[in-house]
C-alpha positions in Angstrom: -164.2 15.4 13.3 -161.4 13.7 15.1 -161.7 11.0 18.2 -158.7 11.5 20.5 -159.1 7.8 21.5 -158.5 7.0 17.7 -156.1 10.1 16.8 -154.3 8.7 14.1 -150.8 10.5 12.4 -153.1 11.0 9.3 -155.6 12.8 11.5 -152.5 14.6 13.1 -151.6 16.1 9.6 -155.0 17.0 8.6 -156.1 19.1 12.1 -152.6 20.9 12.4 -153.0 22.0 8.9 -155.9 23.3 9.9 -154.7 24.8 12.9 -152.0 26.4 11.1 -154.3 28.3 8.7 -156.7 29.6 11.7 -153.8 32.3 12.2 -154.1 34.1 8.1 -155.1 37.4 8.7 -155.8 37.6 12.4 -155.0 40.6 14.2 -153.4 38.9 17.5 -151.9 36.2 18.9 -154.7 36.1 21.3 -157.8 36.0 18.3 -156.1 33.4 16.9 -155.6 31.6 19.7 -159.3 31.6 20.3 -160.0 30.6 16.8 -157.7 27.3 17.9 -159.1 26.5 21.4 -162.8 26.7 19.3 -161.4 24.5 16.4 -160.3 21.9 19.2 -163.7 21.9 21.5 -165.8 22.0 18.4 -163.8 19.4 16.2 -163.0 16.5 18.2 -165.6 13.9 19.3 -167.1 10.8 19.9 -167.2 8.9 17.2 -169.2 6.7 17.9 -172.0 9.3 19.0 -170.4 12.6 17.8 -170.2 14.3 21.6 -167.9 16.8 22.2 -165.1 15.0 23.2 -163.5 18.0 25.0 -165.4 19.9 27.7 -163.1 22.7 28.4 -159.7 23.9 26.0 -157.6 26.4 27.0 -154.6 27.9 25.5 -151.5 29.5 27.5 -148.7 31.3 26.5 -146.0 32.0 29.0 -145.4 35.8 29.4 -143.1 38.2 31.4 -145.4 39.5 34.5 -144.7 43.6 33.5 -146.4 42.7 30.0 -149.4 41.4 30.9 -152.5 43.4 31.4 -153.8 44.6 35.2 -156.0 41.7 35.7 -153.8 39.2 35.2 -151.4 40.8 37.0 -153.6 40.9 39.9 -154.5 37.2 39.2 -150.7 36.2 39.5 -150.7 38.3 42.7 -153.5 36.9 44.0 -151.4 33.8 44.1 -148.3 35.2 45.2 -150.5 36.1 48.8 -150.4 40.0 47.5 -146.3 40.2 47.1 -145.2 42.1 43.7 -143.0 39.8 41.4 -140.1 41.1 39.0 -141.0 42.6 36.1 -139.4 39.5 34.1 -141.3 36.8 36.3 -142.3 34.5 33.7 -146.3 33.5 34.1 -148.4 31.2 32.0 -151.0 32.9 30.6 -154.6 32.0 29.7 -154.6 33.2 26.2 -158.3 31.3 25.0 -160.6 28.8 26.2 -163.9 27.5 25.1 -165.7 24.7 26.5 -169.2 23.9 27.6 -170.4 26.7 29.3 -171.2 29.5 28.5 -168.3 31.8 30.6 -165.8 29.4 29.7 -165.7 30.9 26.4 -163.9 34.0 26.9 -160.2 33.9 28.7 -161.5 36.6 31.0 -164.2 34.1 32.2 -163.2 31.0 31.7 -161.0 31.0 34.9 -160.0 32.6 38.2 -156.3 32.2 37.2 -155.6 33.8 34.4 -151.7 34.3 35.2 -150.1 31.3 37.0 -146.5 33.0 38.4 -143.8 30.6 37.5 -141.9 31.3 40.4 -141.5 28.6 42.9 -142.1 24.7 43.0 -144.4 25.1 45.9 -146.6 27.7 44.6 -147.1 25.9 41.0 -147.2 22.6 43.0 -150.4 23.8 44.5 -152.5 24.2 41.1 -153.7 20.7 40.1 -154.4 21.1 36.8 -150.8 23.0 35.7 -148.9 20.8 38.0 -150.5 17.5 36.6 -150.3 18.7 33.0 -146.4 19.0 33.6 -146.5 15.8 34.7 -148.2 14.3 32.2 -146.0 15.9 29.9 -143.0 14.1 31.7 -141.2 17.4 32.6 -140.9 18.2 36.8 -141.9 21.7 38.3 -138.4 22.8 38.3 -136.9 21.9 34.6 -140.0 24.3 34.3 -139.7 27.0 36.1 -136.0 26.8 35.1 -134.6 25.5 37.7 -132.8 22.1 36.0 -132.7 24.0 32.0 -130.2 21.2 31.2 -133.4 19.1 31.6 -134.8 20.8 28.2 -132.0 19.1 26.0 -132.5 15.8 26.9 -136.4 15.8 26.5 -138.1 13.6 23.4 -139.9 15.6 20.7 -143.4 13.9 22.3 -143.1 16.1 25.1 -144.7 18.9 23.2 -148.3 17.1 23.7 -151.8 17.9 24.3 -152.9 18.1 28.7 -155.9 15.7 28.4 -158.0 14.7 31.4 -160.3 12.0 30.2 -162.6 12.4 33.2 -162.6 16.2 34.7 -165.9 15.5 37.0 -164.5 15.7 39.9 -161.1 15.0 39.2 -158.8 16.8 41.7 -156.6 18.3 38.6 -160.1 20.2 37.6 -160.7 22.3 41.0 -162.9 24.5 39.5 -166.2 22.6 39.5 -169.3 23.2 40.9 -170.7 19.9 42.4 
């Protein structure tokens, strides 16, 4: 068990040991993906009461739009207002999630957007929660998508975090929620 309010490097080690032996003998990226979004939701807690700690973890992967499969193409159309992207349009892809309820444990139901188009500033600027976690990882929407690459070089090695929202009730980053 592991308390992200008391995270410590030792804890660090142990999990991503852990995590790194979830992918022996898998058969896809995507299984063992899932195997890691369930270690995550399942392992860290409250310490103090042992609750979940984590209501919802999801995984993406970004991905070339002509790879992925027809319903996340549609999903990445869906948000393009029905226009068809390049082939090579890169699109962050829900890969596994797990979380409280029950359809939030497979990526097919865990969320309406299953392929978020990295194409423009506006359009990613209009998803809370991908253009908060970008935030929070101290990167802007276009070093992203791209746009400022030169960006990349100068960022610290911490950048390569964990999204956390400590309260996603009706937290504007977490838009779908049913009041």
């Amino acid at each position: 068990m592991y308390d992200m309010n008391l995270f410590t490097p030792q804890d660090m080690a142990k999990c991503s040991l852990v995590l790194r032996q979830l992918g022996r003998n898998t058969a896809s990226m995507e299984a063992t993906s899932q195997k890691i979004v369930k270690y995550i939701y399942q392992h860290f807690c409250n310490s103090q009461t042992g609750e979940n700690t984590c209501v919802l973890v999801r995984l993406f992967k970004t991905h070339p739009y002509g790879e992925l499969e027809d319903s996340s193409q549609q999903s990445a159309r869906r948000l393009m207002n029905g226009n068809s992207p390049a082939a090579d349009m890169k699109c962050w892809t829900l890969l596994a999630a797990a979380g409280a309820e029950p359809q939030w444990n497979s990526r097919h139901t865990a969320a309406e957007n299953t392929a978020i188009p990295l194409v423009s500033t506006e359009l990613v600027a209009q998803i809370p929660a991908i253009s908060g976690m970008i935030r929070q990882f101290g990167l802007d929407i276009p070093t992203v998508l791209g746009i400022e690459p030169e960006r990349f070089v100068q960022l610290e090695p911490a950048v390569l975090n964990i999204f956390h929202v400590p309260e996603a009730k009706d937290n504007a980053l977490i838009p779908e929620q049913n009041s």
